[in-house]
C-alpha positions in Angstrom: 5.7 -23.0 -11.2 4.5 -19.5 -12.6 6.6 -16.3 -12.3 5.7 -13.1 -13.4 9.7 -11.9 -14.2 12.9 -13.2 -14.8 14.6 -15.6 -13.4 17.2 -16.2 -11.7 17.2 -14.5 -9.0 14.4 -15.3 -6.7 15.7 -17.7 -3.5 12.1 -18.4 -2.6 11.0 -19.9 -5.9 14.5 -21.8 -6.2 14.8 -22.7 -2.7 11.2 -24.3 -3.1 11.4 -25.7 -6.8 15.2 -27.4 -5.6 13.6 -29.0 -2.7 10.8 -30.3 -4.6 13.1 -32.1 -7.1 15.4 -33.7 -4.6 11.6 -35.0 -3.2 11.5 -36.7 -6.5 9.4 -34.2 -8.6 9.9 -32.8 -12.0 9.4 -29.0 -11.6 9.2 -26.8 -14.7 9.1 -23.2 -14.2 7.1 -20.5 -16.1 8.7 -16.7 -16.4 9.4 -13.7 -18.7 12.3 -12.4 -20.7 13.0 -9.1 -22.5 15.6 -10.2 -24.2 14.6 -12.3 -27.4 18.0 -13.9 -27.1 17.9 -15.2 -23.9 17.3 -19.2 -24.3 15.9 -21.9 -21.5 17.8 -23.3 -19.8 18.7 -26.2 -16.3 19.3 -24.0 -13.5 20.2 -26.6 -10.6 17.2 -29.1 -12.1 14.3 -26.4 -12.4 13.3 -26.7 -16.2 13.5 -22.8 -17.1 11.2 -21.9 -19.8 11.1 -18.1 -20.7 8.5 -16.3 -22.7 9.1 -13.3 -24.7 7.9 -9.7 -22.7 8.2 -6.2 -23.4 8.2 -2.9 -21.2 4.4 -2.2 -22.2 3.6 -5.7 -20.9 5.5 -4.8 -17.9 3.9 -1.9 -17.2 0.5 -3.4 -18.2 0.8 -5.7 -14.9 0.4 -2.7 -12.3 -2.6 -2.5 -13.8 -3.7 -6.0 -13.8 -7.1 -6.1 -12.1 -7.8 -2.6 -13.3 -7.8 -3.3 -17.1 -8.0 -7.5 -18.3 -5.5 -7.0 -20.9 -2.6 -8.3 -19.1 -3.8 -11.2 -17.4 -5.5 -12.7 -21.5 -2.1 -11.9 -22.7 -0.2 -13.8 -20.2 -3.0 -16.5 -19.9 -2.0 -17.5 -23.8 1.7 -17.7 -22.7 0.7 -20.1 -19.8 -1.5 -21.9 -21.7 1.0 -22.6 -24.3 3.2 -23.9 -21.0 1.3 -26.0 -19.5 -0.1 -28.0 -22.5 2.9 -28.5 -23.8 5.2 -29.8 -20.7 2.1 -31.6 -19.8 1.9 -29.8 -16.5 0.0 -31.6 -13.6 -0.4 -28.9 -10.7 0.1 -25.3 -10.9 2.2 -23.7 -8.5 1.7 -19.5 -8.6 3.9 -17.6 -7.5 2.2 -14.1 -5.6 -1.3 -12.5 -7.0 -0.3 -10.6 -9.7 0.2 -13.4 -12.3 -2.8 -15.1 -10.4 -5.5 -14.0 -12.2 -3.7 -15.2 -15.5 -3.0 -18.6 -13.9 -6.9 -19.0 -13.0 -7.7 -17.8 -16.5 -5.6 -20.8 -18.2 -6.7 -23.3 -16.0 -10.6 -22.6 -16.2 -10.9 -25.6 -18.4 -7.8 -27.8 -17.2 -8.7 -27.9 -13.7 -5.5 -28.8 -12.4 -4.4 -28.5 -8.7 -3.6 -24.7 -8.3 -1.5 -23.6 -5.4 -0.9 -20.1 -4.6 2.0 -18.7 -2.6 1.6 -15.5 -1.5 5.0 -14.4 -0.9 4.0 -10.7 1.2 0.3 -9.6 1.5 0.5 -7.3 -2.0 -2.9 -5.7 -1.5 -1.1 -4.1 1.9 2.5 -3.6 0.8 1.0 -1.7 -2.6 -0.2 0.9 -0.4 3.3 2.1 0.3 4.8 1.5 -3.7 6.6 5.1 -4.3 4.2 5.3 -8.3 1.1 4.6 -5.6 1.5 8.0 -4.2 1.4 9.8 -7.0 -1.0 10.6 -10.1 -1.7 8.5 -12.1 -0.7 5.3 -10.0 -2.8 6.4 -6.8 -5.8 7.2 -9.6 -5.5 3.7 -11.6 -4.1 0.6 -9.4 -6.7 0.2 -6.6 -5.9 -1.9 -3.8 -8.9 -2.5 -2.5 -9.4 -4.3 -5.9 -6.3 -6.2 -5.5 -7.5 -7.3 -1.9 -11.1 -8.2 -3.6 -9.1 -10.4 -6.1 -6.9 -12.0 -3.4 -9.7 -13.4 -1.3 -11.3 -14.5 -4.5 -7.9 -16.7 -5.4 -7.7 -17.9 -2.2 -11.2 -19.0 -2.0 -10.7 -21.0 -5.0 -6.7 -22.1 -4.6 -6.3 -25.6 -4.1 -4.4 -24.7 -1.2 -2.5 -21.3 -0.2 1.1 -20.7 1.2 2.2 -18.1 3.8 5.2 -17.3 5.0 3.8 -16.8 8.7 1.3 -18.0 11.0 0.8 -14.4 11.7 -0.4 -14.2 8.1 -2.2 -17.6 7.7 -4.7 -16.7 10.9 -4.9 -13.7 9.0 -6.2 -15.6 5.5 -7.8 -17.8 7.9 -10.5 -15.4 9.3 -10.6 -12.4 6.4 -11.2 -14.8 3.8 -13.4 -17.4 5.9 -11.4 -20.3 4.5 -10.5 -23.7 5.9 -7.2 -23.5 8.0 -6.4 -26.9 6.2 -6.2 -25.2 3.5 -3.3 -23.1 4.5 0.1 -24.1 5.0 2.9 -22.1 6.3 6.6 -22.0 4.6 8.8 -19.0 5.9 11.5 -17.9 4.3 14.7 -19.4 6.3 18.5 -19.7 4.9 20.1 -23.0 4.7 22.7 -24.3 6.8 25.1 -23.2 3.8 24.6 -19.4 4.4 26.8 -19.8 7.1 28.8 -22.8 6.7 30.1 -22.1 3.0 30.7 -18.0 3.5 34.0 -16.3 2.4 34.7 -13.6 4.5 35.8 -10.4 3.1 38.6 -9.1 5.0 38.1 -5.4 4.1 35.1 -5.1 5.2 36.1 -6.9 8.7 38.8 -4.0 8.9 36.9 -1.1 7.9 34.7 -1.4 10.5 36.7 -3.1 13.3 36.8 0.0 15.7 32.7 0.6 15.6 30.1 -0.5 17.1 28.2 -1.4 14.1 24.0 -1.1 14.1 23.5 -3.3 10.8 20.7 -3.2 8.5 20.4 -5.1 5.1 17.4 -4.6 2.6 15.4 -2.3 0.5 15.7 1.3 2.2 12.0 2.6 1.5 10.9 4.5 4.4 8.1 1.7 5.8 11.7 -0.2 7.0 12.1 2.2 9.8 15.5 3.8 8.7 14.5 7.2 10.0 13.7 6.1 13.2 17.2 4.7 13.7 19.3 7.8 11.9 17.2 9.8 14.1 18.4 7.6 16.8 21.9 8.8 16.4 22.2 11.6 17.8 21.4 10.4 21.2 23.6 7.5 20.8 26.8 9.3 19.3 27.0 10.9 22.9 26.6 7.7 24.7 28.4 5.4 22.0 31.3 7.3 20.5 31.9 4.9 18.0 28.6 4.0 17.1 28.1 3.2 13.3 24.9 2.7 11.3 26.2 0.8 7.8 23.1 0.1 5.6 23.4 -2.3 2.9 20.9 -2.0 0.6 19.0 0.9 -1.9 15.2 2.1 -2.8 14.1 5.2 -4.5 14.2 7.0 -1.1 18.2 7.0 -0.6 18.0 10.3 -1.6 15.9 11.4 1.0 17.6 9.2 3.8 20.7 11.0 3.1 19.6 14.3 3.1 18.1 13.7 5.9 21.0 12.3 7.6 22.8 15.8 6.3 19.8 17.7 8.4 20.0 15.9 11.2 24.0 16.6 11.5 24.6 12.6 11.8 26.0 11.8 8.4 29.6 11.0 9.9 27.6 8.0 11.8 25.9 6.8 9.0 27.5 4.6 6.2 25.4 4.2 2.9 27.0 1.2 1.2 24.3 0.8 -0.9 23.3 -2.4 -3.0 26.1 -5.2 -2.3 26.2 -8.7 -4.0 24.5 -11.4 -1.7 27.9 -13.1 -1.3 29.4 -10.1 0.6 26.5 -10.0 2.9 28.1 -12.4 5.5 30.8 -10.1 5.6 28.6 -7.2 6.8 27.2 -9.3 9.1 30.3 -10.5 11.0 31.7 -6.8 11.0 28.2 -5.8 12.6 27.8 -5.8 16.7 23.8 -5.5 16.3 21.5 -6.2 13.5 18.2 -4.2 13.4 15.0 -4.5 11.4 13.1 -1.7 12.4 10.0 -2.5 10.8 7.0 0.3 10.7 4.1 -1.3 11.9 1.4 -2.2 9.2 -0.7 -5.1 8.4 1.6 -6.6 5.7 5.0 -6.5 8.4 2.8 -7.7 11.0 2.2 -10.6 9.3 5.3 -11.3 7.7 9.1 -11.4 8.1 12.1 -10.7 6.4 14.7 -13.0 5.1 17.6 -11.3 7.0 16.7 -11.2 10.7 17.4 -15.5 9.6 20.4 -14.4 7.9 21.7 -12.5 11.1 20.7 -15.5 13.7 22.8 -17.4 11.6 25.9 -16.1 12.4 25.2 -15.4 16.3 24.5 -11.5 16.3 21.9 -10.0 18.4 19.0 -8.4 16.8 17.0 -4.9 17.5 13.6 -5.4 15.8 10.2 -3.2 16.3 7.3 -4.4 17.4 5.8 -5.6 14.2 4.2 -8.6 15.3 5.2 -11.5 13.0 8.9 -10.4 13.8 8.8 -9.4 17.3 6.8 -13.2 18.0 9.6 -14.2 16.2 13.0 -12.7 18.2 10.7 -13.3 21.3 10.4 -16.8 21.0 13.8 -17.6 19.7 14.7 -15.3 22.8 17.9 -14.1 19.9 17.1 -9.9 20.7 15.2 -7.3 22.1 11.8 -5.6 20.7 12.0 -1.6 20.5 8.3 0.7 19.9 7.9 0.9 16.2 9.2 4.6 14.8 9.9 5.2 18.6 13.4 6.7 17.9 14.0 7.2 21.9 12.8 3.6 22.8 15.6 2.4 20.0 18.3 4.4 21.9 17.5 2.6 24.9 17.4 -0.3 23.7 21.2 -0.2 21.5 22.3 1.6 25.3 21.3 -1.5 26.8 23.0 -3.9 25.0 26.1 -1.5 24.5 26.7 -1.5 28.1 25.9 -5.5 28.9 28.5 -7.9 26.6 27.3 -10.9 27.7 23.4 -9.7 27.2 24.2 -9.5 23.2 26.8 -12.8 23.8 24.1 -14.6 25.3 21.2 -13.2 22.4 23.6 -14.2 19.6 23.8 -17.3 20.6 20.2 -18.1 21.2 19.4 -17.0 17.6 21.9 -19.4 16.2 21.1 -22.2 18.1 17.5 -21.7 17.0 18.8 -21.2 13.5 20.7 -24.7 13.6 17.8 -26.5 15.4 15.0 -25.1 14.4 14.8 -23.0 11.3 16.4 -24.3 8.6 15.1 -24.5 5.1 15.5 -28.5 5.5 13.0 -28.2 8.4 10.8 -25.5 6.9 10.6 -26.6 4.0 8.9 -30.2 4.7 5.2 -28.7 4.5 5.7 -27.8 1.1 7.3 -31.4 0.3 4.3 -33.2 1.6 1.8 -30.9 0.1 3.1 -32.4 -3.0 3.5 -35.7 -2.1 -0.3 -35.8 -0.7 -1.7 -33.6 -3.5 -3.4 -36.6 -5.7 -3.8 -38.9 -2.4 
């Protein structure tokens, strides 16, 4: 496996390389470090092998298919990697360390799979440095979107998290759909089973009715549109509480705007929380939302926590960004508002506010799904028998 940063923390790359072992693989996984001291190392099986970065290389890999110097430098480190561990397929984690991977393998000509973990060429678009001079000048995505039908195109095979995204690989790049497999990003049975409670956080918030959201705050997750939301609801739902778990360059601006729109007393910024604590939030929380602007990376894609709330039996609010809204709909676990439709969001909290049994009988269709359908030991077969039928 390739990584283009440290590691840990990424769930997706150890939720994939852990199940890959316990299929009976060796996995061996390629990332950076800034910190000469830091030494490989067994994390749970994966073979972590760090190679020495530094800030300029870092930086360099914004600009990685603007200028080639990034993607030669990391090529040599990869190189070095898989010759000596005698690596057999590649497995490349997102585009930006693509280009390298494709490099070092020109005359190798192992199995490459790529696994786009978000549609990057989309997503960029919204990067805070992408708005401004000289980010919006130098990184191009339509570059980045050139370069990502050319590695799919030439992937072994390519992994999506959707099949909102794969139809959309499917037709833009004029690839086989055999050559696409689809591994979401679900929780394991574990999130829920093994959770420690925090008290506390139960009791802080035992008197609201708590509108829950978990994640990066940048404004493309629809935060405005449910502060904005708030001032309807406060006269409707006197205890109504939005607590936001989670941080982005924007905070700032959330708050302030929360201060301008008089509804700061409603909203609670908790800020970045440990992982562990996030069950917590969760079971404190009456409705979980994920109100998703609409673009064509969150319409074809889905984030980890709308899983993470199913699991424990809440009811979800989600706009109608496609991949999600399929999602809630067919797991029948929520309701769907307008994207950035502030009014149609208030209707929608109203609605389950005033019907007990409606967000009862949502809860418990999400984790039922959750338990039955959508775990990682279910979603996560594709990627087992990729590898088990890659040399058949």
């Amino acid at each position: 496996m390739i990584l283009d940063y440290e590691f840990p923390p990424d769930p997706r790359v150890e939720n994939e390389a852990i199940s890959l072992i316990e299929a009976g693989h060796d996995v061996y996984l390629f990332c950076l470090k800034y910190n000469i001291n830091k030494k490989d190392e067994v994390i749970r099986g994966i073979n972590v092998k760090r190679y020495l970065s530094t800030k300029i290389e870092y930086k360099l890999s914004a600009l990685a298919y603007t200028l080639p110097l990034y993607s030669k430098r990391l090529s040599k480190k990869i190189t070095d990697f898989l010759l000596d561990y005698q690596i057999e397929s590649i497995h490349v984690h997102d585009i930006q360390i693509a280009g390298a991977a494709f490099l070092s393998n020109k005359s190798l000509e192992l199995p490459l799979i790529l696994d786009l973990h978000e549609n990057r060429p989309e997503i960029m678009k919204f990067y805070n440095h992408m708005t401004k001079f000289p980010g919006n000048f130098l990184i191009r995505p339509s570059v980045w979107k050139k370069k990502e039908v050319f590695f799919i195109q030439n992937a072994t095979t390519t992994i999506v998290v959707t099949e909102e995204a794969k139809q959309d690989v499917v037709k833009r790049c004029r690839v086989s759909a055999n050559s696409v497999i689809v591994i979401p990003n679900t929780v394991h049975k574990s999130f829920n089973n093994s959770s420690e409670i925090d008290k506390k956080i139960l009791g802080k918030y035992k008197d609201d009715f708590v509108l829950l959201y978990i994640g990066d705050t940048g404004l493309r997750r629809g935060l405005l549109t449910a502060m904005e939301s708030l001032n309807n609801l406060k006269n409707k739902i006197m205890n109504v509480k939005l607590v936001i778990v989670g941080s982005s360059s924007y905070d700032t601006d959330l708050k302030q705007k929360a201060t301008l729109l008089k509804v700061e007393d409603y909203v609670d910024f908790v800020g970045w929380q440990d992982a562990k604590l996030f069950p917590s939030y969760i079971s404190a929380s009456s409705v979980c939302i994920s109100p998703l602007h609409r673009n064509q990376h969150h319409d074809t894609t889905y984030a980890n926590k709308i899983f993470q709330y199913m699991s424990f039996g809440k009811p979800l609010l989600v706009s109608a960004a496609t991949a999600q809204a399929n999602m809630i709909r067919k797991s029948n676990s929520g309701l769907v508002h307008r994207a950035e439709d502030q009014e149609d969001f208030s209707e929608r909290v109203i609605e389950f506010y005033l019907n007990s049994n409606l967000m009862k009988e949502k809860g418990a269709n999400g984790k039922r799904f959750i338990e039955n359908e959508f775990t990682w030991d279910k979603t996560s077969k594709n990627l087992v028998h990729l590898y088990n039928t890659l040399n058949s």
